[in-house]
C-alpha positions as CSV (number, residue, x, y, z in Angstrom):
1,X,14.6,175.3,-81.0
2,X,12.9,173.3,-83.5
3,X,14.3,175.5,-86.0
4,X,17.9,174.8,-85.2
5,X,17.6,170.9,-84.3
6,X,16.2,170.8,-87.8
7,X,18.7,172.9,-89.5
8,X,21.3,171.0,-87.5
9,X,20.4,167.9,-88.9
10,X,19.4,168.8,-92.5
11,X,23.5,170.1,-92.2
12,X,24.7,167.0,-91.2
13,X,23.2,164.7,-93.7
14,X,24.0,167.2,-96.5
15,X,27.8,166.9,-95.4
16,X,27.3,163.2,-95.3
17,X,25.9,163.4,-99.0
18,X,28.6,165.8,-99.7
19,X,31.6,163.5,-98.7
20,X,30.1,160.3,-99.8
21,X,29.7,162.5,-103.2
22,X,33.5,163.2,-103.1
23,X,34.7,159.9,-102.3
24,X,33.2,158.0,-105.2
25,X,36.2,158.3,-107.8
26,X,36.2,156.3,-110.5
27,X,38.4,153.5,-108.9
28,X,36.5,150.2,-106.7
29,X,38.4,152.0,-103.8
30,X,36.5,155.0,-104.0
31,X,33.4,153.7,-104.3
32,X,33.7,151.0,-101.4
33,X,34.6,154.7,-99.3
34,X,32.3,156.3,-100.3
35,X,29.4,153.0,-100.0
36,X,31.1,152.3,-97.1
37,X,30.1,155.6,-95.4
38,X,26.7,156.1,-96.5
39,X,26.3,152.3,-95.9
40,X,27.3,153.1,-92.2
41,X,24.7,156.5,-92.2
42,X,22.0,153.5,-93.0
43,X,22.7,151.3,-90.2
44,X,22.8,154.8,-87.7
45,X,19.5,155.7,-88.8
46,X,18.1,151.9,-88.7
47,X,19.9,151.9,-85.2
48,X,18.8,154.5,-83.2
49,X,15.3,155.1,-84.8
50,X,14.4,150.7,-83.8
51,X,16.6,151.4,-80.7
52,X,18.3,148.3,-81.9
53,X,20.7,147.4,-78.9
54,X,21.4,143.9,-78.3
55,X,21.7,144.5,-74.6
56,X,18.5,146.9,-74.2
57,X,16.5,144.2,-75.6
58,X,17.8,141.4,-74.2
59,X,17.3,143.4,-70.7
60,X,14.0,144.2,-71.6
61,X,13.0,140.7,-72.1
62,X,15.0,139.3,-68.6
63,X,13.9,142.1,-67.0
64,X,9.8,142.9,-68.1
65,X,9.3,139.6,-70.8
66,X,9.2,141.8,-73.4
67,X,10.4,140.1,-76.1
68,X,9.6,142.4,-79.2
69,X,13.2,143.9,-79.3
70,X,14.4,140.5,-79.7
71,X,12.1,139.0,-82.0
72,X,13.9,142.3,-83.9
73,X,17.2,141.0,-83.8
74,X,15.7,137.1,-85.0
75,X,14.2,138.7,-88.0
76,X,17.4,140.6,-89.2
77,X,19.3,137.4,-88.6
78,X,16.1,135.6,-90.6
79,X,16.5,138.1,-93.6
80,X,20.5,137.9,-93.7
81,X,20.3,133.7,-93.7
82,X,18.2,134.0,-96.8
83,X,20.0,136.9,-98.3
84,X,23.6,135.0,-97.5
85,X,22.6,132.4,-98.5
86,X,21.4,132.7,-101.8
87,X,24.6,135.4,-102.5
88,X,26.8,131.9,-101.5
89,X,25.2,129.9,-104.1
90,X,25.8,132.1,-106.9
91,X,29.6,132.3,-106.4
92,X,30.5,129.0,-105.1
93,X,27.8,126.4,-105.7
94,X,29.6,123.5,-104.4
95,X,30.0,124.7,-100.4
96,X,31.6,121.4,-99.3
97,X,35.1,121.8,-101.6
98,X,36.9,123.2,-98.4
99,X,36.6,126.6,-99.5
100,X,35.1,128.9,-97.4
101,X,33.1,132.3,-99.0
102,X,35.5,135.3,-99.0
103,X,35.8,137.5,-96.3
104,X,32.6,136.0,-94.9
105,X,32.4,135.9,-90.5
106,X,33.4,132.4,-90.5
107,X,35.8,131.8,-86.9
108,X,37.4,129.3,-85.2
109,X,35.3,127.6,-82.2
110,X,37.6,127.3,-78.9
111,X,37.2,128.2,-75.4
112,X,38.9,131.5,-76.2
113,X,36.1,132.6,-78.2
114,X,33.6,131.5,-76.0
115,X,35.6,133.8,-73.1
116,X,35.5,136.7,-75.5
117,X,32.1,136.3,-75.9
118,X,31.2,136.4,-72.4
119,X,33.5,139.2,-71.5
120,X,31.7,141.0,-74.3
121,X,28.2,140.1,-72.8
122,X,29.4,141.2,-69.0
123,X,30.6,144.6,-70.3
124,X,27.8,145.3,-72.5
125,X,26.0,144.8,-68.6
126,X,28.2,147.0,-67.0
127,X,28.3,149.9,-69.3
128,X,25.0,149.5,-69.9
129,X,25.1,149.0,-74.4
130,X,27.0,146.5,-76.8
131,X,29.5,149.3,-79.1
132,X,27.6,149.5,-81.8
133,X,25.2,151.0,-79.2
134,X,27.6,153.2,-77.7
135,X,28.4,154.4,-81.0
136,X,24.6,155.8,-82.4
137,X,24.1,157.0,-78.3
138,X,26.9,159.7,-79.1
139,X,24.5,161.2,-81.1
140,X,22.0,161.0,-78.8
141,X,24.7,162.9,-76.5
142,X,25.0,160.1,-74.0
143,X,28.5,161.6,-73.5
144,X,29.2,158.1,-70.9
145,X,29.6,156.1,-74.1
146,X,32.7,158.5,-75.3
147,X,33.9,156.7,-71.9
148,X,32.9,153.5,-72.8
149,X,34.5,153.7,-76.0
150,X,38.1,154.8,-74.7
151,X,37.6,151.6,-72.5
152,X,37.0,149.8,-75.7
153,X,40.8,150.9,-77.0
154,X,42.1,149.9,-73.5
155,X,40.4,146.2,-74.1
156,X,41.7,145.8,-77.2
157,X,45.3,146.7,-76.4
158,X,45.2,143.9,-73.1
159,X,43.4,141.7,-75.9
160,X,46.5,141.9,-78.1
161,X,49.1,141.5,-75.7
162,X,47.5,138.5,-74.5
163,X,47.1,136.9,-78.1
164,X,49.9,135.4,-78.9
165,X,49.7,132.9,-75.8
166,X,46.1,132.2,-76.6
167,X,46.6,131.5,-79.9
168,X,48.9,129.0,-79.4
169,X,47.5,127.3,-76.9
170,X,43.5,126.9,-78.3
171,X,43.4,129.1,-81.5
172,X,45.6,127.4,-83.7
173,X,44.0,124.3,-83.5
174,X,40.6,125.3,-83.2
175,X,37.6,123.7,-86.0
176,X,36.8,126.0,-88.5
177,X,32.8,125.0,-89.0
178,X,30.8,126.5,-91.4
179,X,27.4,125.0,-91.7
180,X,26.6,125.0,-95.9
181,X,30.4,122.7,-96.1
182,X,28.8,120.3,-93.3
183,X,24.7,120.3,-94.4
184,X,24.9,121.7,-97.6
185,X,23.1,125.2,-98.5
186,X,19.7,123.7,-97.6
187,X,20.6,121.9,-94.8
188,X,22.6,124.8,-93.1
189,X,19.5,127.3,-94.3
190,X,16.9,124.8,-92.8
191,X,18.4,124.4,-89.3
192,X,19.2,128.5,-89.0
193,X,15.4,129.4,-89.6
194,X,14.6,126.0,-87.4
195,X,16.3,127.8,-84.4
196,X,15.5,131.2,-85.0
197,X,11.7,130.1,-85.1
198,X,11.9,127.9,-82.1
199,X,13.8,131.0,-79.9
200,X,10.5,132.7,-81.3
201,X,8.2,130.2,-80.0
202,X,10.0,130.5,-76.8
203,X,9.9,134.4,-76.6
204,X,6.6,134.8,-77.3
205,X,5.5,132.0,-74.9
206,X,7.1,133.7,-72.1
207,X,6.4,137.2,-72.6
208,X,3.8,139.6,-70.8
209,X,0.9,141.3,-71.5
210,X,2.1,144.0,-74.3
211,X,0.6,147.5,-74.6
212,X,-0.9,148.5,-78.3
213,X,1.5,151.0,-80.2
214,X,-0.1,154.4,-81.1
215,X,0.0,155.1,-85.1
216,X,1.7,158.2,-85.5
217,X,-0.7,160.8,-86.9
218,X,1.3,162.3,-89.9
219,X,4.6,161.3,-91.9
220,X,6.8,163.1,-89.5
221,X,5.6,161.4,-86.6
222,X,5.9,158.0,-87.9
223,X,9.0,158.6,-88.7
224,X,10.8,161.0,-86.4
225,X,8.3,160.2,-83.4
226,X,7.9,156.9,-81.6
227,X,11.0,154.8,-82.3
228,X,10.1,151.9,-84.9
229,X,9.5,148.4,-83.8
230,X,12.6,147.0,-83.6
231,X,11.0,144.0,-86.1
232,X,10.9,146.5,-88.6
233,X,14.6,148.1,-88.3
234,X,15.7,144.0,-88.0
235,X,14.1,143.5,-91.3
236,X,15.9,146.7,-92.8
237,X,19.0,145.5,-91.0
238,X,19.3,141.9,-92.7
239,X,18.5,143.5,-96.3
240,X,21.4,145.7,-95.7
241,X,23.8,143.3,-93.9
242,X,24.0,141.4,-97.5
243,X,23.8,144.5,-99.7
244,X,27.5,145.4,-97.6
245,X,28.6,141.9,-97.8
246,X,28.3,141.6,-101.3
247,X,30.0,145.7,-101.7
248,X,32.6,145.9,-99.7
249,X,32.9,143.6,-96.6
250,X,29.9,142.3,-94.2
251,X,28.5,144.5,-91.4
252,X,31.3,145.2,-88.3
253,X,31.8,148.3,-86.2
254,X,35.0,147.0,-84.0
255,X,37.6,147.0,-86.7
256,X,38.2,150.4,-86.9
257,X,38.4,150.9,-83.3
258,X,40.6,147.5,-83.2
259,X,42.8,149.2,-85.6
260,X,43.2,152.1,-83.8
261,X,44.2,150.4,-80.7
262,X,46.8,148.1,-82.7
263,X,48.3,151.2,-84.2
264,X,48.8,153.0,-81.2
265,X,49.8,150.5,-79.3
266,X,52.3,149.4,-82.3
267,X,54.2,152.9,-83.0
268,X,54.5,152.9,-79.0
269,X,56.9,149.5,-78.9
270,X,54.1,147.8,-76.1
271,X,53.3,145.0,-78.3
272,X,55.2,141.8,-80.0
273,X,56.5,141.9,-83.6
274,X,54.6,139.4,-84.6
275,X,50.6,138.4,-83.7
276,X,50.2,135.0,-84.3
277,X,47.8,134.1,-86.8
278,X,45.8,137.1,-86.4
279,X,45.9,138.8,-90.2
280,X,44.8,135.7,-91.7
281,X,41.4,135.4,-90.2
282,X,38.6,137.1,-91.4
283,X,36.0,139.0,-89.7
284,X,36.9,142.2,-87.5
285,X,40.2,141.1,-87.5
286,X,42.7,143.8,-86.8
287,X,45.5,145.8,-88.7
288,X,48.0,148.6,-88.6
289,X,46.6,151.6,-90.2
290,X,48.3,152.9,-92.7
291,X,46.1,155.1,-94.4
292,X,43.9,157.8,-92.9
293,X,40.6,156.7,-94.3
294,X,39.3,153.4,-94.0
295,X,35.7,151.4,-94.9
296,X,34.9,150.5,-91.3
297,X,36.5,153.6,-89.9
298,X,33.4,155.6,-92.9
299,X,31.2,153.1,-91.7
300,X,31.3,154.1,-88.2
301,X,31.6,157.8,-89.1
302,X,28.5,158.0,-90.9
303,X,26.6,155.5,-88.7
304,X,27.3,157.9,-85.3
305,X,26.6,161.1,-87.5
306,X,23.7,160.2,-89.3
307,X,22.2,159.1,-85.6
308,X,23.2,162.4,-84.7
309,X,21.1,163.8,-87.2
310,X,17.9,161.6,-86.6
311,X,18.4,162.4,-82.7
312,X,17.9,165.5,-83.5
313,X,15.1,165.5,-85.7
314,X,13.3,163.1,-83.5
315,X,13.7,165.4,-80.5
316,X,16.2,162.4,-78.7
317,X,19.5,164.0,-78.2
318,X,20.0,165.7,-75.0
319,X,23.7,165.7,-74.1
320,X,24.5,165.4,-69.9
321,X,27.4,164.7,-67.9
322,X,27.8,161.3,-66.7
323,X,28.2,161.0,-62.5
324,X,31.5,159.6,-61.6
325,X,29.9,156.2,-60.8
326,X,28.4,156.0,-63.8
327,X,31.4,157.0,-66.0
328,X,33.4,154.2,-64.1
329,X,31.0,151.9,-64.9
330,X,31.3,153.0,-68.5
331,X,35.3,152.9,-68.4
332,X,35.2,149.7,-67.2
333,X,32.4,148.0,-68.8
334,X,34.2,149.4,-72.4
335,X,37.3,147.5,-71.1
336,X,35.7,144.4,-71.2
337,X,34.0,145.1,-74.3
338,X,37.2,145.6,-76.1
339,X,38.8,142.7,-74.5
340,X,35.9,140.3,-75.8
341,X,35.3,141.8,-79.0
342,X,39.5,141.3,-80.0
343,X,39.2,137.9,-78.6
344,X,36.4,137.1,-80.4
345,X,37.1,138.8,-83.5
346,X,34.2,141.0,-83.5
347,X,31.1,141.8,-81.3
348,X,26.9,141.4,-81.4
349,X,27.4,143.0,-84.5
350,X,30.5,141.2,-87.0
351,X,30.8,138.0,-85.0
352,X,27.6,137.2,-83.6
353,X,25.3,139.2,-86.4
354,X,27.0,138.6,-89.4
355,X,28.5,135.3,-88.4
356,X,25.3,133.6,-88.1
357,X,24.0,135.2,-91.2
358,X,26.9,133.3,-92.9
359,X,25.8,130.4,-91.8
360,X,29.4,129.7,-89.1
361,X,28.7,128.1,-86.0
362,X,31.1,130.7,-84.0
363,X,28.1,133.0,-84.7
364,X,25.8,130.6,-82.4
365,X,28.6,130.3,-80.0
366,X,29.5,133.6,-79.7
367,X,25.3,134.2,-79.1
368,X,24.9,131.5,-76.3
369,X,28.2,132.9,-74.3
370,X,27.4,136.4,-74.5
371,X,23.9,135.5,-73.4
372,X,25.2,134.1,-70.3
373,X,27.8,137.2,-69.8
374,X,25.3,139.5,-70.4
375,X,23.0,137.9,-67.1
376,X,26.1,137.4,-64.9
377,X,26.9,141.6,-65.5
378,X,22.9,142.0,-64.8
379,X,23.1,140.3,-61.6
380,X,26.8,141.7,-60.8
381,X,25.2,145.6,-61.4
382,X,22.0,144.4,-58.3
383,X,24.9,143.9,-55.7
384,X,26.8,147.2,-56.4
385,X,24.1,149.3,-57.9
């Protein structure tokens, strides 16, 4: 068995190589592709080997005051302020001329986002994993998340249809801040790593007892035994949320599934000719597809097979049928996860991850809601079980 889960994967991550191999043509397109999908293999492997969930370790600190996964997540966001940073001042020194850095997670603040944001939080509850989540647990064969996932396409098509009247009545009119035009580069890189060291303070002042790791007792076990401390996949993270960002586009896993939704739903006739506003903003903002391959559509191919292959090298994947409870509570927790993430114009990962890494106040919006989502859904899962 050994034999095969090791053969399996050693396949799969040639094929990866293979296609990424194929894709780079000569032309930029080519090689965002094929960066794009080994870019995405990266983040699977950094993913599931620091089981780096936003809601497992946000649970595990509410839940047993263990706050190591998300110390995890504070030192990717540490690394990605620095690296974003320093990328901003090289290419447009003066951050208070009313341009904003291209492409960059930069949203409007408004009571819509902040809805989004929660809606996100309570379905990443319910279904038990933010997307990006869902996404490296197929290789783990956590077949629920396939459910979870579908429910993500459902969101985002009631997120569309309900964009138009939200736009108009918040959106449109809602601040655009981004901290480096209001502080300045220092100013804005100052108060990030202020308050990500004070939610530090505060996680370690309120954690429990923690039990020491065992080092693993030969290469293969440190790396395809234990999971990693989710500090060190954070750290790995950040380096390659502005490696992405300065290649193709900053880190984001719901465009592709955004995308899909819109297409479908599109070709069908079910949704308005026109979205207001919602092409010109940046982030996981949405489009019609009209080409087969994409760079977030590689990204998430190579970040949910190259799990795969790690899964299996590390003994983790063990495919089972979900119960029918549990695959409603997938369905429906993937609704609400692609209802918040359209709403918000990404998820944990493009709006709240690689907004705040930017330096955009939606990033710490988006954070503080989905915090408070994510403990109403804890508390809502108690009373039905």
């Amino acid at each position: 068995m050994l034999t095969l889960r090791t053969g399996s994967a050693t396949l799969i991550l040639v094929a990866l190589a293979v296609a990424a191999w194929l894709l780079a043509t000569p032309s930029n397109e080519g090689r965002a592709l094929s960066f794009s999908l080994l870019a995405g293999g990266l983040f699977g492997v950094l993913l599931q080997r620091s089981r780096f969930c936003f809601f497992c370790v946000s649970r595990d600190f509410i839940e047993r005051r263990d706050p190591r996964g998300l110390l995890g997540i504070l030192a990717a966001l540490a690394v990605g302020t620095l690296g974003y940073h320093a990328a901003f001042g090289a290419f447009l020194p003066d951050p208070a001329n009313g341009r904003l850095p291209p492409d960059a997670h930069i949203g409007p603040l408004s009571w819509v986002l902040a809805l989004g944001a929660s809606l996100f939080g309570l379905g990443m509850a319910i279904s038990g994993s933010c997307i990006s989540a869902h996404l490296y647990r197929l290789g783990e064969g956590v077949l629920a998340s396939v459910l979870a996932l579908f429910g993500a396409l459902l969101g985002f098509f009631l997120g569309f249809l309900s964009w138009n009247t939200l736009y108009l009545a918040s959106i449109q009119e809602a601040p655009v801040i981004w901290l480096p035009a209001r502080l300045g580069y220092g100013g804005s890189l100052l108060l990030q790593l202020a308050l990500l060291g004070g939610l530090a303070h505060l996680l370690l002042r309120y954690r429990k007892g923690e039990e020491p790791r065992q080092p693993g007792s030969s290469l293969r076990q440190l790396l395809l035994g234990a999971r990693w401390p989710t500090w060190v996949g954070g750290i790995l993270i950040g380096t390659l949320a502005l490696a992405a960002y300065l290649r193709v586009g900053p880190l984001g896993v719901t465009a592709e599934l955004g995308s899909l939704s819109r297409t479908a739903a599109n070709g069908l006739g079910w949704l308005p000719e026109r979205l207001e506003g919602l092409d010109g903003f940046s982030g996981c903002a949405t489009a019609v597809k009209e080409t087969l391959l994409s760079n977030n559509g590689l990204f998430i191919l190579g970040l949910v097979f190259a799990a795969w292959a790690c899964a299996l090298l590390a003994g983790d994947c063990a495919p089972r049928w979900p119960g029918i409870r549990e695959a409603l509570r997938n369905f429906i927790g993937g609704i609400l996860l692609g209802l918040g993430g359209m709403l918000a114009l990404g998820c944990t990962v493009g709006t709240l991850l690689s907004g705040i890494m930017a330096g955009a106040a939606s990033g710490w919006l988006f954070a503080v809601f989905c915090f408070i989502g994510l403990i109403a859904g804890l508390r809502l899962r108690r009373v039905i079980g």
